[in-house]
C-alpha positions as CSV (number, residue, x, y, z in Angstrom):
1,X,0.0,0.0,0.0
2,X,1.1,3.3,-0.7
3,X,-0.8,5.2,1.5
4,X,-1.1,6.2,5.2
5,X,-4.8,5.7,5.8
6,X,-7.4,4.3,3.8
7,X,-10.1,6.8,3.0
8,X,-12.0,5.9,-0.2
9,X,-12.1,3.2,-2.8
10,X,-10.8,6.2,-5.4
11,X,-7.2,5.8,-3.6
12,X,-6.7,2.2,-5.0
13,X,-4.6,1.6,-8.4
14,X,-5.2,-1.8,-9.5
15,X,-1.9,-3.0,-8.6
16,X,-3.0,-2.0,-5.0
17,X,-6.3,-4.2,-5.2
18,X,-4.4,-6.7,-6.5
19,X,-1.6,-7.0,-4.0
20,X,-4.0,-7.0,-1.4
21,X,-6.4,-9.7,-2.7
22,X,-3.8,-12.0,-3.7
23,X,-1.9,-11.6,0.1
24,X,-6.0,-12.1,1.4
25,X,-5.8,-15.1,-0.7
26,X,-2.7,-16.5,0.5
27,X,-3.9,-16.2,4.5
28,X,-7.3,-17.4,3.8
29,X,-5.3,-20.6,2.5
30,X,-3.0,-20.3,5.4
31,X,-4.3,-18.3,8.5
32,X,-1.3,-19.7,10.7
33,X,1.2,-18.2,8.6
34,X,0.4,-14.9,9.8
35,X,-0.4,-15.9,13.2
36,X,1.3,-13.2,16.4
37,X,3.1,-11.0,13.1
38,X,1.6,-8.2,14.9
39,X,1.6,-8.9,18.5
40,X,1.4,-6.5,20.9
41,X,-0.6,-4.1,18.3
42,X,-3.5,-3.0,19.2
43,X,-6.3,-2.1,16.7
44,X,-9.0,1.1,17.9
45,X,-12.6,0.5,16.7
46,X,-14.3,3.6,17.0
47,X,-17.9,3.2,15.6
48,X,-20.6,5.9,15.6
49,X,-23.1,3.8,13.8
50,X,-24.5,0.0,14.9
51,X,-22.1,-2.7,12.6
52,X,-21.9,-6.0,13.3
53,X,-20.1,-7.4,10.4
54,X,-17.5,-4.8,10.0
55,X,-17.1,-4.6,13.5
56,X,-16.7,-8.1,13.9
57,X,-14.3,-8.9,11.6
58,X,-12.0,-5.9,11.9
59,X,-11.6,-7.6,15.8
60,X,-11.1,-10.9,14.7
61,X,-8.6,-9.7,12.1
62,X,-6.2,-7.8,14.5
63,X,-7.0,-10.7,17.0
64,X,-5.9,-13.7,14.5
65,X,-2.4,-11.2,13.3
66,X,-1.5,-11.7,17.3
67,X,-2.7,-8.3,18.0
68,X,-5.8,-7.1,20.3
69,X,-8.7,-4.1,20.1
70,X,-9.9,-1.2,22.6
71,X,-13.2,-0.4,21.7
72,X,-15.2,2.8,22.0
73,X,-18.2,1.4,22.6
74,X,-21.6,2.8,21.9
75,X,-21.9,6.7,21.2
76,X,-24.5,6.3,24.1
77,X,-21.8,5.3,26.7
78,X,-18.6,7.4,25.1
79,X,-17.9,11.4,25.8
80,X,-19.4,11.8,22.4
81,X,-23.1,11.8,24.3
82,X,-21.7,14.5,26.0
83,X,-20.6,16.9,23.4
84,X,-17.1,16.0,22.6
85,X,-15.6,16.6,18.8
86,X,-15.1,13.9,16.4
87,X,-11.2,15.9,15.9
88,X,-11.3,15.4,20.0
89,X,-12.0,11.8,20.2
90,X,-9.2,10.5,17.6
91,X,-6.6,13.0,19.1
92,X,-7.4,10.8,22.7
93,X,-8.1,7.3,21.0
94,X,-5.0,7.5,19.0
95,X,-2.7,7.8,22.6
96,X,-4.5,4.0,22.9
97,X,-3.9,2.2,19.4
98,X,-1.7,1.7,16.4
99,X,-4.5,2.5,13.9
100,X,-8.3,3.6,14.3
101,X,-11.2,2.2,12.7
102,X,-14.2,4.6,11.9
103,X,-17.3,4.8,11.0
104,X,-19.6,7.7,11.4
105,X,-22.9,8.9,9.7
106,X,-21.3,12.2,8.2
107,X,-20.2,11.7,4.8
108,X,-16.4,12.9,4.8
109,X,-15.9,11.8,8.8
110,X,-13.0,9.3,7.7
111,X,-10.7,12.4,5.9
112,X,-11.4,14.8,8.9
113,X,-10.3,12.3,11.7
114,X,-7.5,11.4,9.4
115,X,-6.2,15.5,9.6
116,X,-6.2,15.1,13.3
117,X,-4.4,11.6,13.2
118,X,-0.7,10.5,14.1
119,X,-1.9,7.0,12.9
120,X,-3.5,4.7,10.1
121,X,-7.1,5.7,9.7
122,X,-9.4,3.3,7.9
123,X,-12.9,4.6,7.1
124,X,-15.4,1.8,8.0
125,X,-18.2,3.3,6.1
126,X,-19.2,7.1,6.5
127,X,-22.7,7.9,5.7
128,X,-23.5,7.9,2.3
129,X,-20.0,8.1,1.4
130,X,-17.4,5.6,0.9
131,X,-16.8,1.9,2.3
132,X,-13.6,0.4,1.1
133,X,-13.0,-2.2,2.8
134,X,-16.2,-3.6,1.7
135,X,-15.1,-3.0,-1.5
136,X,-12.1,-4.9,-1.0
137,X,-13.7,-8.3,0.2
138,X,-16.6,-7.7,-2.5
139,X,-13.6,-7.6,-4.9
140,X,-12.2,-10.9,-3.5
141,X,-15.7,-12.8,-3.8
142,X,-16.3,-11.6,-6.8
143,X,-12.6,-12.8,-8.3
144,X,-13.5,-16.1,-6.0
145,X,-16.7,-16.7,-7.9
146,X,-16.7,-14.7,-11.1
147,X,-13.3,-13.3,-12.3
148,X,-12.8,-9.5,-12.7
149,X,-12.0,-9.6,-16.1
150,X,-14.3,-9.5,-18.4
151,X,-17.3,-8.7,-15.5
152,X,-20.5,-7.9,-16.7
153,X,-22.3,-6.7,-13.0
154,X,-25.7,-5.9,-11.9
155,X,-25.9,-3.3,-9.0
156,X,-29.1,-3.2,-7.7
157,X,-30.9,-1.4,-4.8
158,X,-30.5,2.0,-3.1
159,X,-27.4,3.6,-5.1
160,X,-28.3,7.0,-3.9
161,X,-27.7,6.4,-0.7
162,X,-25.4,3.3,-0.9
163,X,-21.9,3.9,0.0
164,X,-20.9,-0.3,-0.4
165,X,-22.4,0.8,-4.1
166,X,-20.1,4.2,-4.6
167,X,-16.6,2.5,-3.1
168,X,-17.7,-0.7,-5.7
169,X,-18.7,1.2,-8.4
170,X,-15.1,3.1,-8.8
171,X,-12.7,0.2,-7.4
172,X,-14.4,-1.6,-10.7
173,X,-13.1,0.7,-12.8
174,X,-9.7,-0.4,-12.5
175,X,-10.8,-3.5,-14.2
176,X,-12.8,-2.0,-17.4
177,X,-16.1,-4.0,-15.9
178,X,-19.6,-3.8,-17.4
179,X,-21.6,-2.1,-14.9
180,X,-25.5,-2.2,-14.8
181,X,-27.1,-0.1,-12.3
182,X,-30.7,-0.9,-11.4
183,X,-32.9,1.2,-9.1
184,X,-36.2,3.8,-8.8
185,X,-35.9,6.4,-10.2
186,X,-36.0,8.2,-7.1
187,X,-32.3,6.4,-6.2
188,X,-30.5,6.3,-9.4
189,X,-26.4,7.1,-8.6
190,X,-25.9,10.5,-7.3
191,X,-24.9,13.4,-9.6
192,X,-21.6,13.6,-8.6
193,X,-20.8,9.8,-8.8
194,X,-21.9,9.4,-12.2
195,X,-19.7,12.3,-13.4
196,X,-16.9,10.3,-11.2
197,X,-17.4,7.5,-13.0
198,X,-17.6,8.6,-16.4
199,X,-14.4,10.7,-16.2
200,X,-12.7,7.0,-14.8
201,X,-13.8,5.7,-18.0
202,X,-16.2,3.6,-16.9
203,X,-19.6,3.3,-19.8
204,X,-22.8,3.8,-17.0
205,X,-25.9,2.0,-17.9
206,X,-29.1,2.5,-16.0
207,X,-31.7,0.3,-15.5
208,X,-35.6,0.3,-13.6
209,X,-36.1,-3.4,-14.0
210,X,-33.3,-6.2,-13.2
211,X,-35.0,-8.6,-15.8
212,X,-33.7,-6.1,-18.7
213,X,-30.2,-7.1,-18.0
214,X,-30.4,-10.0,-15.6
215,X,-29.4,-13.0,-18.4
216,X,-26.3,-11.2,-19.3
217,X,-25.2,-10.8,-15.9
218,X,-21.8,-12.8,-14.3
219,X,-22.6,-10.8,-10.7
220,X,-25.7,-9.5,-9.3
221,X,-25.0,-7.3,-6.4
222,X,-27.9,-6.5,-4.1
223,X,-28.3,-3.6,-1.7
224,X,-30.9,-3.1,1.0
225,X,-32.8,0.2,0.8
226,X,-30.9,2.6,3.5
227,X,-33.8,3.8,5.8
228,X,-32.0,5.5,8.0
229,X,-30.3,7.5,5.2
230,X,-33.8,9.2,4.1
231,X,-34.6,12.8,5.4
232,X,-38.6,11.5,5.0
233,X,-40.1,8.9,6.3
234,X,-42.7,8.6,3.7
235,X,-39.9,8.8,0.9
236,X,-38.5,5.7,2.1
237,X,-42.0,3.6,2.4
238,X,-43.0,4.9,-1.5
239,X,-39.6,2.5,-2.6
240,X,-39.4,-0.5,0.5
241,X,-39.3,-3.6,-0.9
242,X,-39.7,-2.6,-4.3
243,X,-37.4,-4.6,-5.8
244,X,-37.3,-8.4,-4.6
245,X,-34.7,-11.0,-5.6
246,X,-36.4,-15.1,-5.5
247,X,-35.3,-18.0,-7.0
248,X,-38.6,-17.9,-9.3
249,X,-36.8,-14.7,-10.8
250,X,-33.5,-16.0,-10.9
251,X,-35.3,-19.1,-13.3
252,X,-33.9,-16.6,-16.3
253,X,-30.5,-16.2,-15.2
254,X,-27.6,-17.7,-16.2
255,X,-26.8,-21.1,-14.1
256,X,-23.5,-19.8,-13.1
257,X,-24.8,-16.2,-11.9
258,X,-23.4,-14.9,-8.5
259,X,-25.6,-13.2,-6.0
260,X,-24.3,-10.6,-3.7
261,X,-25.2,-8.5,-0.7
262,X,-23.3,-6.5,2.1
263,X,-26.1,-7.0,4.0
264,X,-28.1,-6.9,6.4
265,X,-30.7,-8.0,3.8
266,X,-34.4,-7.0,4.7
267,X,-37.2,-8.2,2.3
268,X,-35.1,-8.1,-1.2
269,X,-33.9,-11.4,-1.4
270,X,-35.9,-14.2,-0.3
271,X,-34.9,-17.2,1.6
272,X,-35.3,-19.1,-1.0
273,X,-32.4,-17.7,-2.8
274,X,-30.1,-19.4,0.2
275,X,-30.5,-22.5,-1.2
276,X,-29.7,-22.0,-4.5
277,X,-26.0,-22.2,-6.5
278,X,-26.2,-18.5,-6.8
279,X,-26.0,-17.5,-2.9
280,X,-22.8,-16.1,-2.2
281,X,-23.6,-13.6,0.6
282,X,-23.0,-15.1,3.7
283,X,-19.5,-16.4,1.8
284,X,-19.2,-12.8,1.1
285,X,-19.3,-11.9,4.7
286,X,-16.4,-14.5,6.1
287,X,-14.4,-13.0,3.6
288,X,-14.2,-9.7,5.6
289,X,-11.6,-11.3,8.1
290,X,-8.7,-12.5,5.3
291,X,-9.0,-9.4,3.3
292,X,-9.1,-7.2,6.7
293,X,-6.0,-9.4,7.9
294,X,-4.4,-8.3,4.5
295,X,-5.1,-4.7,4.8
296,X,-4.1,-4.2,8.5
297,X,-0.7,-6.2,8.0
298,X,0.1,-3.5,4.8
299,X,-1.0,-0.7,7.0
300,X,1.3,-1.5,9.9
C-alpha cells in the first residue's frame, strides 16, 4: 500500500487491489502463517453507527495477526453523548492504538479524523460516502466466484444512498467491468458519482427493471434500501421492498450467476435464494476477516 490511511475506494490503483487480494488469498489458504506477526498491536474501533459485520471482523482480524482491540463502545456510553468533537476523540483514541477504525454517519468523517491523526485511519463506512473495505472483500468474492475480467455486473438497490455501491462502483473501474445499475428512479447514482465514473472511463448503464439485464449478468450485487439515510419517512415507504430478488426470478439467469449483498438483507432477497447455487452472501461476509487481515498487516 502506498498510502497512510485508507479513506475511499478512489485511492486504489489496481496494482494495490491486487496486492492486497492476492496476500487475502494466501492467509485465507493459510491463517497460521500470519499468526502473532503483529503482536502487541492494538487495533481502535471507533464506531458511531450499529455494525456487526464490520465490526466483527476488523476484531477478529487484529486478534488472528496476534494483536488485540480497545473499543469505543456505543456513542450512548462514550464522551461523544456529552458533546465532545469527532477531531477530540481520535486525538485521545489515537494515545490507545496503532490504527483507528471509523465509521460515522457524516459523509467525509473518515478524511477529517485522518487531519487530526498521528496513525493509520481506515474509514469503516461514512454515511453515504465511501466503504472500502467492503469493497475490497466484494472484490475478493467476486474474483473467488466470477473473475474481474471481463465482469458484466448488476448493481441493484438504493445507489443514492449506498456507500458499499459508490466504493464498488469506482474500485471496478480499475478492471474496465460492465456495470448495470438498477434502481427507482427516485435512487439512481448521485450526480456527482456518475460524473466520477464517467471521467474513470467507466460506460454507465441505468436500468428500472433487473430482468432487462439480468441474463447477461456474471454478478448481481444486491443492496438493501438505507432507511435511516432518508430525510422522510414517507420517501422511504414509497420505494421499500420494491425490488425483490427469488429464485422464481432467478429461473432466467444464467446457471453460473453470483448473487451478492453487504447485507443486512431486509425483504429483497428471499430465503429461498439461500439454497440455491447463486447464494454467495453469507461467503461474502467470512471473507471480511482475510482481506481485513491483509489490509491491516500493509498498513502497519
Amino acid at each position: 500500500m502506498r498510502h497512510d490511511h485508507l479513506l475511499s475506494a478512489k485511492q486504489l490503483s489496481r496494482g494495490d487491489i491486487e496486492a492486497l487480494l492476492d496476500r487475502a488469498a494466501e492467509i485465507a489458504a493459510d491463517p497460521g502463517a500470519v499468526a502473532g506477526a503483529h503482536a502487541d498491536t492494538l487495533l481502535a474501533l471507533c464506531f458511531f453507527e450499529p455494525s456487526t459485520r464490520t465490526k466483527m471482523s476488523f476484531d477478529a482480524a487484529m486478534k488472528r495477526l496476534g494483536g488485540d482491540t480497545v473499543d469505543m463502545g456505543g456513542v450512548e456510553s462514550s464522551s461523544v453523548s456529552k458533546g465532545e468533537s469527532l477531531a477530540d476523540t481520535v486525538r485521545v483514541v489515537e494515545g490507545y492504538a496503532d490504527a483507528l477504525v471509523l465509521r460515522h454517519p457524516s459523509e467525509g468523517a473518515a478524511k477529517l479524523a485522518s487531519e487530526f491523526a498521528d496513525l493509520p485511519v481506515i474509514n469503516a463506512g461514512d454515511g453515504a460516502g465511501q466503504h472500502p473495505t467492503q469493497t475490497l472483500l466484494d472484490l475478493y468474492t467476486i474474483r473467488e466466484n466470477a473473475g474481474l475480467e471481463d465482469l458484466t455486473i448488476g448493481i441493484m438497490g438504493d445507489l443514492k444512498y449506498g456507500r458499499t455501491v459508490h466504493s464498488l462502483a469506482h474500485a471496478l473501474t480499475n478492471f474496465e467491468a460492465n456495470q448495470h445499475f438498477v434502481s427507482p428512479e427516485s435512487l439512481r447514482l448521485p450526480r456527482g458519482v456518475r460524473y466520477d465514473l464517467h471521467e474513470a472511463g467507466a460506460n454507465v448503464r441505468e436500468h428500472t427493471e433487473v430482468g432487462d439485464v439480468l441474463g447477461s449478468l456474471d454478478v448481481l450485487y444486491v443492496t438493501r434500501i438505507q432507511r435511516e439515510r432518508f430525510p422522510d419517512e414517507n420517501e422511504y415507504r414509497q420505494v421499500a421492498g420494491e425490488y425483490r430478488i427469488d429464485a422464481a426470478l432467478l429461473e432466467a439467469a444464467r446457471d453460473d450467476l453470483t448473487v451478492m449483498h453487504p447485507l443486512p438483507r431486509v425483504d429483497e432477497i428471499a430465503a429461498d435464494v439461500d439454497e440455491t447455487d447463486h447464494a454467495t452472501y453469507f461467503e461474502q461476509a467470512h471473507n471480511g476477516v482475510p482481506v481485513r487481515m491483509a489490509l491491516l498487516d500493509s498498513l502497519l
